[in-house]
KEKE-3310 file (N, C-alpha, C; in steps of 0.2 Angstrom, whole numbers, plus 5000, padded with zeros to 4 digits):
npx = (5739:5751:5757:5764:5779:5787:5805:5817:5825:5843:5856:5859:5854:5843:5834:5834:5829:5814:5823:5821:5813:5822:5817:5818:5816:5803:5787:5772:5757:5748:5757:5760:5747:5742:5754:5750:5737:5741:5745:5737:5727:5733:5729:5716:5721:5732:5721:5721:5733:5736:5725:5729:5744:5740:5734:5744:5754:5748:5739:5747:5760:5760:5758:5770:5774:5768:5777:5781:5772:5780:5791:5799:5796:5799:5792:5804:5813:5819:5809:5805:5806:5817:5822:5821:5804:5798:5781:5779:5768:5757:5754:5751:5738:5731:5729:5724:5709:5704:5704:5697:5685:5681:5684:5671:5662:5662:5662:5647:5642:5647:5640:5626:5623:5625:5614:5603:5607:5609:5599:5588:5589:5586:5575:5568:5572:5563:5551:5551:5552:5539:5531:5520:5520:5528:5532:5532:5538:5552:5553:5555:5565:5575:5572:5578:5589:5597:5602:5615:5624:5627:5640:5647:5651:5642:5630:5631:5631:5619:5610:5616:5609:5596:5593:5597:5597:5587:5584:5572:5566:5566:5558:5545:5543:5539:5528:5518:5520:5533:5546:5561:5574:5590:5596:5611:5621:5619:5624:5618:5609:5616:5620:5607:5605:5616:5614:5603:5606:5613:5608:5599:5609:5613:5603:5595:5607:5609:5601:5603:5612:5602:5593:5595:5602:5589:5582:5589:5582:5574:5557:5549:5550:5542:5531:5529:5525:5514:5507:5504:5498:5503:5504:5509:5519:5523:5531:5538:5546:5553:5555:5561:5570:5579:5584:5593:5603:5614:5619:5615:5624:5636:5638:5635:5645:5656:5652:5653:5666:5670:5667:5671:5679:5670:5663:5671:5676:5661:5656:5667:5664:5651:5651:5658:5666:5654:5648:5658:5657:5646:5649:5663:5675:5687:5693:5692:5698:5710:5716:5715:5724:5735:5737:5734:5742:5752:5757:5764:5766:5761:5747:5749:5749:5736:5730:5734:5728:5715:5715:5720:5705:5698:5701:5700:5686:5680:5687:5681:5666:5667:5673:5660:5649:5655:5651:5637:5626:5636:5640:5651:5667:5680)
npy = (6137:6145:6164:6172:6180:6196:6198:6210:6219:6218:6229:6244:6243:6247:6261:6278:6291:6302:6318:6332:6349:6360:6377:6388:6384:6379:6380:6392:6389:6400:6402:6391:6388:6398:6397:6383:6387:6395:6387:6381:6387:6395:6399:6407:6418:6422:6431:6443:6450:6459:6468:6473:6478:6490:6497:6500:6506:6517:6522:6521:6522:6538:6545:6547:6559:6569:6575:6586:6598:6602:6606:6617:6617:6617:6617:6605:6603:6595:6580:6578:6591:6606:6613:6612:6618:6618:6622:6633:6633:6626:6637:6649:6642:6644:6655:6662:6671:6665:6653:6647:6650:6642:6631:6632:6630:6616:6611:6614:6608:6595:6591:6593:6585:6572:6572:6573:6562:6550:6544:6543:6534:6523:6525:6524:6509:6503:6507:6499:6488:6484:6483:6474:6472:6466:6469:6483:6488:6482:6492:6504:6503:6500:6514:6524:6517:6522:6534:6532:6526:6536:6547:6558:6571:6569:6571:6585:6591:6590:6593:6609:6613:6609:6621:6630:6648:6649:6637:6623:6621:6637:6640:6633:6641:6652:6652:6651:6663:6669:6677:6674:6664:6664:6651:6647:6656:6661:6662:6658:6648:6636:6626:6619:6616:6606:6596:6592:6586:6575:6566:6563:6557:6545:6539:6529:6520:6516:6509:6496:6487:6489:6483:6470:6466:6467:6452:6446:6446:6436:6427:6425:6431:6442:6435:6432:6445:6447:6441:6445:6457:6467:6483:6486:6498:6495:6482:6487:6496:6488:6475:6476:6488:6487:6474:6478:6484:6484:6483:6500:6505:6503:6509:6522:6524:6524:6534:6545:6547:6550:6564:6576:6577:6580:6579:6583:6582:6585:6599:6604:6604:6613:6623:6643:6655:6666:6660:6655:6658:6652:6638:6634:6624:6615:6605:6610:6621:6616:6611:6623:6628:6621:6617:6624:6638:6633:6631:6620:6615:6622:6620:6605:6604:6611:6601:6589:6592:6591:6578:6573:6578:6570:6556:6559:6560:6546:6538:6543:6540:6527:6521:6527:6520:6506:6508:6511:6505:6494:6488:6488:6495:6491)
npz = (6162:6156:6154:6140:6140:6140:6135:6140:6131:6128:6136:6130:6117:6114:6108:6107:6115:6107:6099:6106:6099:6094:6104:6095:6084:6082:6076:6074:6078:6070:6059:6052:6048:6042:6030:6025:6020:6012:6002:5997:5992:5982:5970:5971:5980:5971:5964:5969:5967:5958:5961:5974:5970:5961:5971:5977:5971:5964:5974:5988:5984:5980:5990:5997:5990:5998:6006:6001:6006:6017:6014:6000:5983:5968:5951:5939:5949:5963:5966:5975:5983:5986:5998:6015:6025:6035:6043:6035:6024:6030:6038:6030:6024:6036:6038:6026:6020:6011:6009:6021:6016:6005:6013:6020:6010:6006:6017:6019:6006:6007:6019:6017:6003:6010:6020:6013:5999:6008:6015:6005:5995:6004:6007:5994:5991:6002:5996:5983:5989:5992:5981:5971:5959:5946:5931:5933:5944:5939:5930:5938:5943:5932:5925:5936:5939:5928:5925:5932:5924:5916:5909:5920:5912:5904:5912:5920:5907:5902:5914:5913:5900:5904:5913:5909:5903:5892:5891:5895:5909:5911:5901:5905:5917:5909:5906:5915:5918:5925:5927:5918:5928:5931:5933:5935:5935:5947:5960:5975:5970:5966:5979:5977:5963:5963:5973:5970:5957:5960:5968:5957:5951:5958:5969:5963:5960:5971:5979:5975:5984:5996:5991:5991:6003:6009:6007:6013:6024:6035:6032:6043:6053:6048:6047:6061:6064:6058:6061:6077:6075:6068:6058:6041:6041:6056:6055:6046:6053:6063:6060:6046:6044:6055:6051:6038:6044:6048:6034:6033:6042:6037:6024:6028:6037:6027:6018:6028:6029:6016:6016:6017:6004:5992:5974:5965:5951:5944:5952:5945:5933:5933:5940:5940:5938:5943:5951:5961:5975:5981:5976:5976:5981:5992:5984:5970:5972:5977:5965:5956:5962:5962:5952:5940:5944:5948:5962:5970:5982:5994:5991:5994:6007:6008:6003:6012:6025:6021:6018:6033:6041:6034:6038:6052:6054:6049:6058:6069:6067:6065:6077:6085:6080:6084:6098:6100:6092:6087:6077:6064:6053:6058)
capx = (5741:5754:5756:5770:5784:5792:5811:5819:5831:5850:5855:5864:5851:5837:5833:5838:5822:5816:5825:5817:5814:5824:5814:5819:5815:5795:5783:5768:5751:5746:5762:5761:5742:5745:5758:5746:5731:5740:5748:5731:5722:5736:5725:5714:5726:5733:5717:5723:5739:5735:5721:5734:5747:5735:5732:5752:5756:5742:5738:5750:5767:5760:5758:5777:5775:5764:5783:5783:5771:5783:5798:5800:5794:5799:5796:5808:5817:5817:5803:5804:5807:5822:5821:5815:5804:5794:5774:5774:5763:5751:5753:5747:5732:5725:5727:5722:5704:5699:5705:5691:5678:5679:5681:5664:5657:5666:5656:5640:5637:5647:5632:5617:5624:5626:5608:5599:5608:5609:5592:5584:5590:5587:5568:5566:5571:5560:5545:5552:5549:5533:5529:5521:5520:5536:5535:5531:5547:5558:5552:5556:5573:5575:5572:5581:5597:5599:5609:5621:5628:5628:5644:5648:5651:5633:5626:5634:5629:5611:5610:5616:5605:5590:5593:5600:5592:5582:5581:5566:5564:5565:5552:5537:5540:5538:5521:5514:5522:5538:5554:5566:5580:5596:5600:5621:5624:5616:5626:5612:5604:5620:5619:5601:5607:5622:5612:5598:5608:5616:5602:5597:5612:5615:5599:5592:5609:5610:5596:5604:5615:5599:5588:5599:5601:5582:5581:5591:5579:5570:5551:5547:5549:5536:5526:5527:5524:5506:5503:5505:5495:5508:5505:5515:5523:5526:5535:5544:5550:5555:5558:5565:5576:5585:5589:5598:5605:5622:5622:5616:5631:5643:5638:5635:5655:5659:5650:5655:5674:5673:5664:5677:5678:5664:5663:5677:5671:5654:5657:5672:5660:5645:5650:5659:5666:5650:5645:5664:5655:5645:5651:5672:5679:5693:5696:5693:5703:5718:5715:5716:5731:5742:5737:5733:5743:5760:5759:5762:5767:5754:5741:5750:5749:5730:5726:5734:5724:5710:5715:5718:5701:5695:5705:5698:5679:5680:5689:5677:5662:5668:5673:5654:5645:5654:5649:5631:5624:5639:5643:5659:5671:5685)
capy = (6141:6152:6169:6174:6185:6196:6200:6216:6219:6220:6235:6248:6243:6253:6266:6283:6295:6308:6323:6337:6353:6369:6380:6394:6379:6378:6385:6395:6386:6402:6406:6387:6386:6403:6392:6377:6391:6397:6383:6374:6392:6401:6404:6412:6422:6427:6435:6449:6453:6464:6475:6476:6482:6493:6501:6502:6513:6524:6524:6521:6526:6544:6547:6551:6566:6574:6577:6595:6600:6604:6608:6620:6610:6622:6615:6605:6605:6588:6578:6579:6599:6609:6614:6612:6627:6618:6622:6639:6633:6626:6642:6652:6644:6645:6662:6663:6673:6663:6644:6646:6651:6636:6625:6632:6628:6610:6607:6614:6604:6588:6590:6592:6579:6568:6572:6570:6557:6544:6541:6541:6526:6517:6527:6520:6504:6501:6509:6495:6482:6484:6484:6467:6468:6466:6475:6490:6487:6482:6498:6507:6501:6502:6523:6525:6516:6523:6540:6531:6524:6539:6547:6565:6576:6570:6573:6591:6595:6588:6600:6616:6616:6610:6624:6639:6654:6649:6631:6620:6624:6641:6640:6630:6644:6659:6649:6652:6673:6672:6676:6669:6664:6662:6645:6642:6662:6662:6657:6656:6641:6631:6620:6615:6612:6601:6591:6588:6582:6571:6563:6558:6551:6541:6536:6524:6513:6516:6504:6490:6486:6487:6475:6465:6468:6466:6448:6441:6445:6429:6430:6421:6436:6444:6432:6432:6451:6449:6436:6447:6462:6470:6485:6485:6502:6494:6479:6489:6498:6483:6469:6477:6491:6483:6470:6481:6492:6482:6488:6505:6509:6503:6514:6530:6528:6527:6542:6551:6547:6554:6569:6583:6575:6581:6577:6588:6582:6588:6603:6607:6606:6616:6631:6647:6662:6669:6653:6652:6660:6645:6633:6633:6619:6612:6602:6616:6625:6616:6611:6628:6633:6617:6615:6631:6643:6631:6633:6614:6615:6624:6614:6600:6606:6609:6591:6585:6595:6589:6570:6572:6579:6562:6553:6558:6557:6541:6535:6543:6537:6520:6519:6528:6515:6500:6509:6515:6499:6487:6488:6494:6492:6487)
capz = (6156:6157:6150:6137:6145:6133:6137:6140:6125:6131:6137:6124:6110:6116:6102:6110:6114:6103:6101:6108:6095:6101:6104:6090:6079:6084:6071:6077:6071:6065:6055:6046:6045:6036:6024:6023:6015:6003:5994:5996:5989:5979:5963:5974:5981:5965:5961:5973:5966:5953:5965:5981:5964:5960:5977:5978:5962:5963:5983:5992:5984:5981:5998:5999:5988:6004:6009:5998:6011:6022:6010:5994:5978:5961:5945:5936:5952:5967:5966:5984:5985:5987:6006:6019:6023:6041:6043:6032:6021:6033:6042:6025:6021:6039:6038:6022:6019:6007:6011:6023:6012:6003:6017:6022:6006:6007:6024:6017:6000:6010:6022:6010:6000:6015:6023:6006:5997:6010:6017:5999:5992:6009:6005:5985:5993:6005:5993:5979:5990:5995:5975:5972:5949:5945:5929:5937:5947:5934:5925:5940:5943:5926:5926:5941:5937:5920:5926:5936:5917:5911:5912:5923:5908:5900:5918:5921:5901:5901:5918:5910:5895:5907:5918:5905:5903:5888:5893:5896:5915:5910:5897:5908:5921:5906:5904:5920:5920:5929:5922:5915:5932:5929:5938:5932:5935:5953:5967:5979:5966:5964:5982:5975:5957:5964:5977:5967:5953:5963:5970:5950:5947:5963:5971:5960:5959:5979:5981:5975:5990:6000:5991:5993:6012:6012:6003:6018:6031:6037:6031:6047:6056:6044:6049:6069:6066:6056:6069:6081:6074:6068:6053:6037:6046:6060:6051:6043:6056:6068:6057:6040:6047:6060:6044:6035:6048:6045:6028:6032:6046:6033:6018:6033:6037:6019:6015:6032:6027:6008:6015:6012:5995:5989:5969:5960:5942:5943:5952:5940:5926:5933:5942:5935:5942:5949:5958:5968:5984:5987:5973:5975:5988:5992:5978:5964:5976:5974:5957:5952:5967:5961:5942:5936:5949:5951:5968:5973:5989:5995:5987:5994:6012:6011:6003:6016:6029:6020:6022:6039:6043:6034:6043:6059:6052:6047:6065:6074:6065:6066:6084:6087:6078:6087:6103:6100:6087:6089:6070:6063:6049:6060)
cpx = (5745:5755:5763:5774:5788:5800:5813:5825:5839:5853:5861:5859:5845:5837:5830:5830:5822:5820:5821:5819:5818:5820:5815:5815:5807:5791:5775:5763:5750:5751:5761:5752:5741:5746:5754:5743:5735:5744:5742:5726:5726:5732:5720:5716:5729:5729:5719:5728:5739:5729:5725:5739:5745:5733:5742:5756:5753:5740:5745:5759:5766:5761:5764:5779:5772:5773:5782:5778:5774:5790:5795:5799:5794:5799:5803:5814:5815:5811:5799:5805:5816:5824:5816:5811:5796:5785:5772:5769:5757:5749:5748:5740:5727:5725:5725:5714:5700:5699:5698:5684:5676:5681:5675:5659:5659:5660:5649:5637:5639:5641:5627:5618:5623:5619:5603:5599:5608:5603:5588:5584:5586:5578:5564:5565:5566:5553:5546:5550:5542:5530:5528:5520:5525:5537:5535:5537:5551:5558:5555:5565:5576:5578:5577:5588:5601:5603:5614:5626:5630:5637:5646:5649:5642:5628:5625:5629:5621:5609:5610:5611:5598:5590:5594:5594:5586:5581:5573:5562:5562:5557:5544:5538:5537:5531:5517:5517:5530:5544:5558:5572:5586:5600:5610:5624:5623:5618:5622:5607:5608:5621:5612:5603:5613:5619:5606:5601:5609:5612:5597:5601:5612:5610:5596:5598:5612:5609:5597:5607:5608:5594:5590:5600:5593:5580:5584:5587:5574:5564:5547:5547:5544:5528:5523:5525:5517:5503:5502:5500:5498:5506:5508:5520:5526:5531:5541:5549:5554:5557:5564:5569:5580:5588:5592:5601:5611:5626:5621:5622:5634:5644:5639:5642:5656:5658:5653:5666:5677:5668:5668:5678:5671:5667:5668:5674:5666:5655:5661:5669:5654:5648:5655:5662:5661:5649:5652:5661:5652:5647:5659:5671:5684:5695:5696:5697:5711:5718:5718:5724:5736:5741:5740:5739:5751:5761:5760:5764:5763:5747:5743:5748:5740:5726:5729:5730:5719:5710:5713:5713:5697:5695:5702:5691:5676:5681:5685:5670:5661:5669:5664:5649:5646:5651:5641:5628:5628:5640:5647:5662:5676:5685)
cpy = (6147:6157:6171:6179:6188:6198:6203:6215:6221:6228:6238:6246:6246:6258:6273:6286:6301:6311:6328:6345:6360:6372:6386:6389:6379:6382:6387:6392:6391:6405:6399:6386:6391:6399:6389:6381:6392:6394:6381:6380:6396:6403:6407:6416:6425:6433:6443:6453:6459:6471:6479:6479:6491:6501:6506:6509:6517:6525:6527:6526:6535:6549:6552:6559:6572:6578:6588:6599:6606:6607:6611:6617:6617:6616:6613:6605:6596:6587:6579:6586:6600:6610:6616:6619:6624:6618:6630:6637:6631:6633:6647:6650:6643:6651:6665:6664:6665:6653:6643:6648:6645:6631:6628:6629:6619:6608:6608:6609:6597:6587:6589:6587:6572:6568:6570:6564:6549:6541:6539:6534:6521:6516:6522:6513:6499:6499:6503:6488:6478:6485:6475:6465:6469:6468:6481:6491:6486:6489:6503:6507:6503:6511:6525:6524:6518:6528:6538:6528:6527:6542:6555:6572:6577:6573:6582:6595:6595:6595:6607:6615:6615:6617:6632:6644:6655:6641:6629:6623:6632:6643:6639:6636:6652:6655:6651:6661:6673:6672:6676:6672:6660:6659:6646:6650:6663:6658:6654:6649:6636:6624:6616:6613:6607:6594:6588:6582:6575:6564:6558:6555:6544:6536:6529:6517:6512:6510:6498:6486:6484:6485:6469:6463:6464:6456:6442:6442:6437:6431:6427:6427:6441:6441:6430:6440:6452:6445:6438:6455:6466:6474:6484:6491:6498:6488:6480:6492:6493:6476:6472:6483:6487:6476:6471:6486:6489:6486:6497:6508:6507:6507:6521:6530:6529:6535:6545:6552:6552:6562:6573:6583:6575:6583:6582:6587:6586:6595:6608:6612:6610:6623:6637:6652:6668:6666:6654:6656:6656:6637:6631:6629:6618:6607:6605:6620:6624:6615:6618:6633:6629:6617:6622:6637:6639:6631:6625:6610:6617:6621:6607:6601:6606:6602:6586:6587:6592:6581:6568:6574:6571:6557:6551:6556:6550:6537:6536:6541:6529:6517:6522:6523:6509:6502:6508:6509:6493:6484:6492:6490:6487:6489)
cpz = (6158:6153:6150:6142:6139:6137:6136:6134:6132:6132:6131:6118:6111:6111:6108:6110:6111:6104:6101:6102:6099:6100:6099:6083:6076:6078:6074:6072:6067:6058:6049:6046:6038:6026:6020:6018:6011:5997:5994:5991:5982:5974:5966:5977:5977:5963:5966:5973:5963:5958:5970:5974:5962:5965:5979:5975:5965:5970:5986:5993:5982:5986:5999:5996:5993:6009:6008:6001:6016:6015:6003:5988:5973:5954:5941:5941:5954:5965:5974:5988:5986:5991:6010:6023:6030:6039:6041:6029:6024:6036:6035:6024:6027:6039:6032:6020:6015:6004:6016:6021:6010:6007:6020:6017:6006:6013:6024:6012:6004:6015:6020:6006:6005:6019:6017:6003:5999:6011:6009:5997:5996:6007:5999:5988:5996:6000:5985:5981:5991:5987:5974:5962:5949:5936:5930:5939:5945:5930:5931:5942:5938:5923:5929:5943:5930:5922:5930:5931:5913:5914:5915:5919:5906:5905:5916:5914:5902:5908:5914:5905:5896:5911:5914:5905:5898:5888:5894:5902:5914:5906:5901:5914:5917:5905:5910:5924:5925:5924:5924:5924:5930:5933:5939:5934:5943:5958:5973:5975:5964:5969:5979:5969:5960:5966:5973:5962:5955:5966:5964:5950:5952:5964:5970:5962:5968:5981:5979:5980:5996:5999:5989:6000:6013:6010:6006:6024:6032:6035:6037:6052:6053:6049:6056:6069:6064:6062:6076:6081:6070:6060:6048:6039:6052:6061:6049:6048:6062:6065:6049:6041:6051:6055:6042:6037:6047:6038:6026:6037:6041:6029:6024:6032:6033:6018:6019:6033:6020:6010:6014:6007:5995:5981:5964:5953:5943:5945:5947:5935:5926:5936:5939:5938:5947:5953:5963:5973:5987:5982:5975:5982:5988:5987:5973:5968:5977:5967:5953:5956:5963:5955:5938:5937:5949:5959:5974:5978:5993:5996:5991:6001:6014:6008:6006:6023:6026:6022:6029:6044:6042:6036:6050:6059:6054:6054:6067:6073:6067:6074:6088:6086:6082:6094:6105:6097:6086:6083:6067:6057:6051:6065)
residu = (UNK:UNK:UNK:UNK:UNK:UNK:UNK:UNK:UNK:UNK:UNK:UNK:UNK:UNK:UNK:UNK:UNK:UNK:UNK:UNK:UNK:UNK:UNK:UNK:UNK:UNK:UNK:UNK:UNK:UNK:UNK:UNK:UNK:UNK:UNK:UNK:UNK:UNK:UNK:UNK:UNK:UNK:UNK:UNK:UNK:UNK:UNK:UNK:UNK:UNK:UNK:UNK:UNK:UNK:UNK:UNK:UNK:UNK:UNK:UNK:UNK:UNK:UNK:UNK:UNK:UNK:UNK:UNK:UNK:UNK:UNK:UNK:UNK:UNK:UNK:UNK:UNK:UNK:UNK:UNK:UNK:UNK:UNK:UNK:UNK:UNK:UNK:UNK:UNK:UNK:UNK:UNK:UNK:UNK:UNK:UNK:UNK:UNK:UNK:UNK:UNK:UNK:UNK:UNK:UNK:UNK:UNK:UNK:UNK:UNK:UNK:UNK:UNK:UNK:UNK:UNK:UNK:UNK:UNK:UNK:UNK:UNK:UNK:UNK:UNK:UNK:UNK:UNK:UNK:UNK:UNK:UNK:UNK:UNK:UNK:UNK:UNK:UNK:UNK:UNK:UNK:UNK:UNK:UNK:UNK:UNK:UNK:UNK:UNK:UNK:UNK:UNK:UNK:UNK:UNK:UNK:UNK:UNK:UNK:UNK:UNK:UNK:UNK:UNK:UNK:UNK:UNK:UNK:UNK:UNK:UNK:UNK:UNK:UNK:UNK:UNK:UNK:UNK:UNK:UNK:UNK:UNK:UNK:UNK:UNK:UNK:UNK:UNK:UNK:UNK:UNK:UNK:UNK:UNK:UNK:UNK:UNK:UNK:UNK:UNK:UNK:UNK:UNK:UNK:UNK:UNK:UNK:UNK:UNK:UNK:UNK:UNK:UNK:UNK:UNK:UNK:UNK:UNK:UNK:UNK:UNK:UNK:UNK:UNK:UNK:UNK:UNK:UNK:UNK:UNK:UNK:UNK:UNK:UNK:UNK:UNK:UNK:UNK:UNK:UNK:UNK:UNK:UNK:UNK:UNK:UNK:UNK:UNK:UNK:UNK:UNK:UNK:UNK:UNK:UNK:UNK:UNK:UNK:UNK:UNK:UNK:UNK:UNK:UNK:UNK:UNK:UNK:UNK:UNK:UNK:UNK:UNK:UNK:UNK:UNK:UNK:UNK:UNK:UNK:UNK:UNK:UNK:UNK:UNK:UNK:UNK:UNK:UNK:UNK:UNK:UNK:UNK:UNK:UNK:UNK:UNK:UNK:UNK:UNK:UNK:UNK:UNK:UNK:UNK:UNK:UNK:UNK:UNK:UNK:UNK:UNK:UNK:UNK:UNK:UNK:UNK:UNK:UNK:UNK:UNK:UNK:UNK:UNK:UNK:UNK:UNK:UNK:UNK:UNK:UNK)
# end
């Protein structure tokens, strides 16, 4: 039996070998798998136009105003200043008396806000989940989320008229012989009315983020720790912490990033002329340099000293965290 033979084609009719791509030509997988996502996602994609827009306008393109910094800015003049006039006004407000009073007060209520207000929630949280009626819990939720709805005038009001001189507070300590203190006039009383507040409004809606956290821990881990003898303290501390320590380094950097912004509104609305020795910050401090004062160059110089303190915060929190626990924003 013999086996077919195929026949070489005649020479010249060969079909020529590919052409090879130039090299300028080649597309990078990552540049067209890129392509591919986003015709295959664009409506998904869309949805981010409008929040990066958003961030554009209001973030980013102000920035450029941080120019009048350095350069002269007069009313009704450049938007971008007059001339250029270097690092006098950073030089002004270091040697200025009273830039540094209230960046002390800045670094005080940002700390006590920062020591107080973060651990609490993580605190409620913990004590919420170990709650096993669940009206009780939905009531307590309930209480606890209700002033984070309210709005920071109602906050600030309901405060002064709890704390005034013929207030409620007032009243229940004339019952027991003391008199009547004068919370809103007493600068030694305004870090405690600040932080306290603060701790109403926040706390409760803190606690959402981290029972949610908690709700992703395996209950199998529960379970090898009763089986192991393991208290409900001791549970807590090696099974349910370390579960939400991802989402407790996150919020930390946050917080330790907006710390020099400590809450302008509230502040605004609570303290007064007696209280600026330990009420006044950096943000009522320009408020009142660049609004009130025109001085908006000046003003510009220390809100940008102020950024770049945040700046560095935030960096160095985040490069501490992946180092230390091995969890970071970026």
């Amino acid at each position: 039996m013999s086996t077919p033979t195929t026949s070489a084609p005649p020479p010249g009719t060969q079909d020529p070998p590919p052409a090879k791509t130039p090299p300028h030509r080649m597309r990078s997988p990552a540049r067209t798998g890129w392509r591919r996502a986003l015709r295959r996602d664009w409506q998904l994609y869309s949805l981010a136009v409008l929040p990066l827009l958003f961030f554009l306008v209001f973030r980013y393109l102000p920035m450029i105003g941080n120019v009048i910094a350095f350069r002269r800015f007069e009313p009704g003049g450049s938007i971008l200043g007059e001339h250029w006039v270097g690092l006098r006004y950073v030089e002004m407000f270091l040697t200025d008396p009273t830039f540094w009073q209230v960046f002390r007060n800045t670094l005080w209520l940002g700390g006590l806000t920062l020591v107080f207000c973060f651990p609490i929630p993580i605190v409620l949280a913990l004590l919420l989940n170990e709650v096993r009626r669940r009206a009780l819990k939905r009531f307590v939720q309930s209480v606890s989320y209700l002033p984070h709805f309210l709005s920071i005038v109602i906050v600030a009001g309901i405060t002064l008229q709890m704390l005034a001189t013929d207030g409620p507070v007032n009243h229940m300590l004339g019952w027991f012989g003391h008199e009547p203190v004068r919370f809103i006039q007493e600068p030694d009383w305004f870090r405690t009315i600040y932080v306290g507040s603060e701790i109403w409004q926040t706390a409760g809606w803190g606690t959402i983020l981290y029972l949610a956290a908690l709700t992703t821990i395996d209950e199998d881990l529960y379970e090898a720790a009763r089986i192991d003898g393991a208290s409900r303290w001791r549970q807590t501390w090696h099974v349910t912490l370390p579960g939400i320590r991802p989402t407790m380094i996150t919020l930390l950097i946050l917080n330790i990033g907006t710390f020099m912004a400590v809450g302008f509104e509230k502040i605004l609305l609570l303290y007064n002329p007696l209280t600026y020795p330990t009420a006044d910050v950096i943000s009522t401090y320009l408020y009142r340099t660049g609004v009130e004062s025109n001085s908006f160059s000046y003003a510009a110089a220390i809100g940008l000293f102020e950024a770049v303190i945040g700046l560095i915060l935030i960096t160095s929190a985040n490069q501490m965290s992946r180092r230390t626990v091995g969890t970071s924003l970026w």
